[in-house]
Biotite code that builds the C-alpha atoms (Angstrom):
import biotite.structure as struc

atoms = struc.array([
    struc.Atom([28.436, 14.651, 30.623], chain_id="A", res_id=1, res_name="UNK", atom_name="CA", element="C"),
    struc.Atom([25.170, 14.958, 31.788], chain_id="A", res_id=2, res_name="UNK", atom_name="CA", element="C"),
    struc.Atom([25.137, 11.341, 33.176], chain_id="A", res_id=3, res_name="UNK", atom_name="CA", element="C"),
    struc.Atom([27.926, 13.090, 35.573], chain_id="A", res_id=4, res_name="UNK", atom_name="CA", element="C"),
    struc.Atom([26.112, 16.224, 35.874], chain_id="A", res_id=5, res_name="UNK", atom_name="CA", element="C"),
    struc.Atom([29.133, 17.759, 34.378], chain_id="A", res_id=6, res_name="UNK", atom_name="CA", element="C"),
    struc.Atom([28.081, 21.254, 32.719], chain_id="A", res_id=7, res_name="UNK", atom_name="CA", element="C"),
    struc.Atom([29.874, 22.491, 29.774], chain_id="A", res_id=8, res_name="UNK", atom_name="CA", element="C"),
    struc.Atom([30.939, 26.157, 31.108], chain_id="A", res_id=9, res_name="UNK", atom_name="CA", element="C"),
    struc.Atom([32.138, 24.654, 34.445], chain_id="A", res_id=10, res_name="UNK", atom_name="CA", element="C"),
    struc.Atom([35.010, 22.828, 32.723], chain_id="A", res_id=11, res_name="UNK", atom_name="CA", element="C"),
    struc.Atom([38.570, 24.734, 32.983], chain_id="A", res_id=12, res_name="UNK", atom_name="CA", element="C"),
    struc.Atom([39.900, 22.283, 29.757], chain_id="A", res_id=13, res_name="UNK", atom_name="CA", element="C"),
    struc.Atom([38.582, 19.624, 27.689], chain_id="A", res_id=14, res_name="UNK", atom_name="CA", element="C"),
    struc.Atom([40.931, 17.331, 26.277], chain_id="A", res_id=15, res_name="UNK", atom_name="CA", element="C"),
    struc.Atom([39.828, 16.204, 22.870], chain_id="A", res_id=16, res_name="UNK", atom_name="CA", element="C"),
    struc.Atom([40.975, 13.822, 20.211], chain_id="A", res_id=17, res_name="UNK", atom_name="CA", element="C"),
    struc.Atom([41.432, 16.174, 17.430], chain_id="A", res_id=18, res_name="UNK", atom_name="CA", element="C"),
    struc.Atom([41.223, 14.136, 13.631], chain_id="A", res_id=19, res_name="UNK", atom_name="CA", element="C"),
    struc.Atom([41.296, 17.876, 12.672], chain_id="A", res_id=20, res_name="UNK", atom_name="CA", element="C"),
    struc.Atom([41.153, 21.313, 13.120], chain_id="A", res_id=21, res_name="UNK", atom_name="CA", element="C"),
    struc.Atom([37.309, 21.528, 11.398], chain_id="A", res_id=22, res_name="UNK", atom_name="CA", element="C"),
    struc.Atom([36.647, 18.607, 14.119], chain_id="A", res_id=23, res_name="UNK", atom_name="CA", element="C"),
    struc.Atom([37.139, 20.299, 16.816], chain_id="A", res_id=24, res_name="UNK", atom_name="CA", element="C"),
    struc.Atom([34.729, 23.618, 15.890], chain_id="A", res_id=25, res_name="UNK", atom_name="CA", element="C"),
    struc.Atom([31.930, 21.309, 14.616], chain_id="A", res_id=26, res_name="UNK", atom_name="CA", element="C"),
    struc.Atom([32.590, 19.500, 18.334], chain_id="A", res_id=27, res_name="UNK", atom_name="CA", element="C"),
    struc.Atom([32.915, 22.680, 20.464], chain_id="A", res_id=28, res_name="UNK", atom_name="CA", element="C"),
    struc.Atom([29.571, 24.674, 18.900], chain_id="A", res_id=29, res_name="UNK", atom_name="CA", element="C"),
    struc.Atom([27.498, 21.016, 19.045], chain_id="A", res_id=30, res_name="UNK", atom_name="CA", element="C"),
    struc.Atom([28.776, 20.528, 22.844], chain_id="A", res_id=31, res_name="UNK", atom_name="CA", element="C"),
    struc.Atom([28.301, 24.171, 23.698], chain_id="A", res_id=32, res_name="UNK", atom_name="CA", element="C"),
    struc.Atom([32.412, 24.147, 24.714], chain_id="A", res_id=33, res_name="UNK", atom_name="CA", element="C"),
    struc.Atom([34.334, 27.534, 24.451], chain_id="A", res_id=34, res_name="UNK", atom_name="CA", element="C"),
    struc.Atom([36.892, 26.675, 21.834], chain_id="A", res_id=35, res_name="UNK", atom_name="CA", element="C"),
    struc.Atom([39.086, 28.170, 24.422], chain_id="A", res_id=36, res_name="UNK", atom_name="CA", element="C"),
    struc.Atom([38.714, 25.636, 26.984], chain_id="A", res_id=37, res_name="UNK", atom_name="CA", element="C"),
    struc.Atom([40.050, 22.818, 24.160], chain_id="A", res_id=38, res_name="UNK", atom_name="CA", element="C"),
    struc.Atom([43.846, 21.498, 24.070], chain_id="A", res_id=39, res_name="UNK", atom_name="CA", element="C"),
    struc.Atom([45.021, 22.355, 20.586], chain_id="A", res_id=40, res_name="UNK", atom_name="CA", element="C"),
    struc.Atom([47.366, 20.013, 19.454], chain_id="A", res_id=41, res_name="UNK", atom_name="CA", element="C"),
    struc.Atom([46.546, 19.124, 15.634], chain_id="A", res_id=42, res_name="UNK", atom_name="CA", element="C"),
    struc.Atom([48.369, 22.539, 14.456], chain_id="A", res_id=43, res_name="UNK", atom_name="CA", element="C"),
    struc.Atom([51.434, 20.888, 15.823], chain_id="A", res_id=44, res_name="UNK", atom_name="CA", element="C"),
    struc.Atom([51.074, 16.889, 15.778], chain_id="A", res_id=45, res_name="UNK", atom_name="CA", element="C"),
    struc.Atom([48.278, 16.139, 13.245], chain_id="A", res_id=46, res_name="UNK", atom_name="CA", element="C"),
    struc.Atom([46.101, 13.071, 14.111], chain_id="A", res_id=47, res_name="UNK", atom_name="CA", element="C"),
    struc.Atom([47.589, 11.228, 17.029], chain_id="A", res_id=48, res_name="UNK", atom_name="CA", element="C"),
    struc.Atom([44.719, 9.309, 17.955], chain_id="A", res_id=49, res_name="UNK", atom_name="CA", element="C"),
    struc.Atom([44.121, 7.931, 21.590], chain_id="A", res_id=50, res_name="UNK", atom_name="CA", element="C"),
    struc.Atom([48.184, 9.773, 22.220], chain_id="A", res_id=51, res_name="UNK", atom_name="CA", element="C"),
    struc.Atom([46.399, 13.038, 22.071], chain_id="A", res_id=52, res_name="UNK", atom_name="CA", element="C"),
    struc.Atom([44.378, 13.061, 25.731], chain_id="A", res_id=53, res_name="UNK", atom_name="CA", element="C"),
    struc.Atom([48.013, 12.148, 27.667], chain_id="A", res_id=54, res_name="UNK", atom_name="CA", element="C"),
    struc.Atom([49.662, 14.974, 25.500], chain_id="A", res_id=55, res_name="UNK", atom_name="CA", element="C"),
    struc.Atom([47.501, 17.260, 26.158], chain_id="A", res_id=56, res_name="UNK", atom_name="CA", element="C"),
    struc.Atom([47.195, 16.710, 29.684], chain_id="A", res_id=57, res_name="UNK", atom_name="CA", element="C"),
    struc.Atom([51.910, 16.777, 29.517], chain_id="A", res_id=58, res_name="UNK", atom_name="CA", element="C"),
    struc.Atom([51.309, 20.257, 27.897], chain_id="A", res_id=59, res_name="UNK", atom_name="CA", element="C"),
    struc.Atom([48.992, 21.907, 30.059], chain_id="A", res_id=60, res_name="UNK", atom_name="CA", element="C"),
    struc.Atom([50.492, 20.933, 32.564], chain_id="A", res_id=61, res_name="UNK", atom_name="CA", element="C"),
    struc.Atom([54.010, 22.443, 31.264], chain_id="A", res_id=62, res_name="UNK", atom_name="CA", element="C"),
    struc.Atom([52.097, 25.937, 30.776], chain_id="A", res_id=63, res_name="UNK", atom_name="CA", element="C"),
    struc.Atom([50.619, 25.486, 34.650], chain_id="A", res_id=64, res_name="UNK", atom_name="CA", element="C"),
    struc.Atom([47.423, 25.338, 33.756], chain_id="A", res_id=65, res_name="UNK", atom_name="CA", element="C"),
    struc.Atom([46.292, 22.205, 35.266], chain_id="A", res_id=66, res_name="UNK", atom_name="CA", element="C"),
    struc.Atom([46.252, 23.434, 39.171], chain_id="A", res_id=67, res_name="UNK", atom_name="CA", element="C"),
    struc.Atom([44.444, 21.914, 42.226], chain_id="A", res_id=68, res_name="UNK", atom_name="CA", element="C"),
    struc.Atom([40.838, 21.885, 41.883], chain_id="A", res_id=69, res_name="UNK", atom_name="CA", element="C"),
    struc.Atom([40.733, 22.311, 37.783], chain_id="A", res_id=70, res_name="UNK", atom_name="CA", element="C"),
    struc.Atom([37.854, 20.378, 35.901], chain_id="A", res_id=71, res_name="UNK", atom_name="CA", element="C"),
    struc.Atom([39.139, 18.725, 33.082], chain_id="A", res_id=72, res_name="UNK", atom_name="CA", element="C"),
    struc.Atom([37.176, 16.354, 30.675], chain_id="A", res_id=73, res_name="UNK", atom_name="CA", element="C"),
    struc.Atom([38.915, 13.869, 28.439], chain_id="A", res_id=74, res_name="UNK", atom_name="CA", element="C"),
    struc.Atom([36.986, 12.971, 25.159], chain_id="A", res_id=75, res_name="UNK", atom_name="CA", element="C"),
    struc.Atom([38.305, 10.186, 23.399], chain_id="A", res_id=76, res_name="UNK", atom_name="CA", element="C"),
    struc.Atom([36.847, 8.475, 20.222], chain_id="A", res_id=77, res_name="UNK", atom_name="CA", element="C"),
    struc.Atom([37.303, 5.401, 18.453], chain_id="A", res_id=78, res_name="UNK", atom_name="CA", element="C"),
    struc.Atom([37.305, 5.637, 14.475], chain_id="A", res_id=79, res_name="UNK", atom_name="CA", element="C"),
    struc.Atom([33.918, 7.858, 14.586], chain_id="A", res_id=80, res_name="UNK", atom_name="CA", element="C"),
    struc.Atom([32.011, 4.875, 15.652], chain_id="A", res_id=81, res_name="UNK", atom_name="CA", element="C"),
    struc.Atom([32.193, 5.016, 19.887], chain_id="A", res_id=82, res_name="UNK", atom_name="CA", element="C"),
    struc.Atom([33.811, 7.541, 22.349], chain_id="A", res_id=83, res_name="UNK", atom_name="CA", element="C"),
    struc.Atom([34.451, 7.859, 25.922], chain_id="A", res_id=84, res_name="UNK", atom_name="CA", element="C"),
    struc.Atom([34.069, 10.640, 28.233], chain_id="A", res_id=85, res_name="UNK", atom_name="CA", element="C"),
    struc.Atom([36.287, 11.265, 31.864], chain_id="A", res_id=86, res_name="UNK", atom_name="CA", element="C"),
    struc.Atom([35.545, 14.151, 33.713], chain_id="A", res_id=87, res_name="UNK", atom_name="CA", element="C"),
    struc.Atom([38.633, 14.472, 36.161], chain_id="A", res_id=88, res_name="UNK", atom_name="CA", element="C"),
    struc.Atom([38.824, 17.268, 39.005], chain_id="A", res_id=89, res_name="UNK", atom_name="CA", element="C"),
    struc.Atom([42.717, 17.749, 39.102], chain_id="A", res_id=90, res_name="UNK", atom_name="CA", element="C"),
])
């Protein structure tokens, strides 16, 4: 994120792969992301893997959130070992 001189409270949603609900707290207070910001999915689908980020995006989009000019991030990991970040401006 800071490569794209993306900051954390500028995002409207982060779309996270979520291995589990304890993930996604240890992510958001280590990032410095409101928990509020994240997609939650994991209550509903469990572990979903790379599926999770296009989900997400389907839901939010459902509920309206994802309007003209919304920051979104997409964090995707791969078994723990490498990730990917896409900041998108909707």
């Amino acid at each position: 994120m800071k490569e794209q001189h993306t900051d954390p409270s500028d995002l409207g949603l982060v779309c996270l792969h979520q291995p589990s609900v304890p993930f996604v707290r240890t992510f958001c207070e280590r990032m410095g992301i409101q928990p509020d910001m994240v997609v939650p999915t994991f209550h509903r689908t469990g572990n979903m893997g790379a599926a999770t980020l296009p989900l997400q995006l389907a839901h939010v989009a459902g509920q309206g959130r994802l309007r003209p000019g919304t920051q979104v991030v997409l964090f995707g990991m791969a078994s723990g070992a490498s990730g990917g970040v896409m900041p998108i401006s909707w």
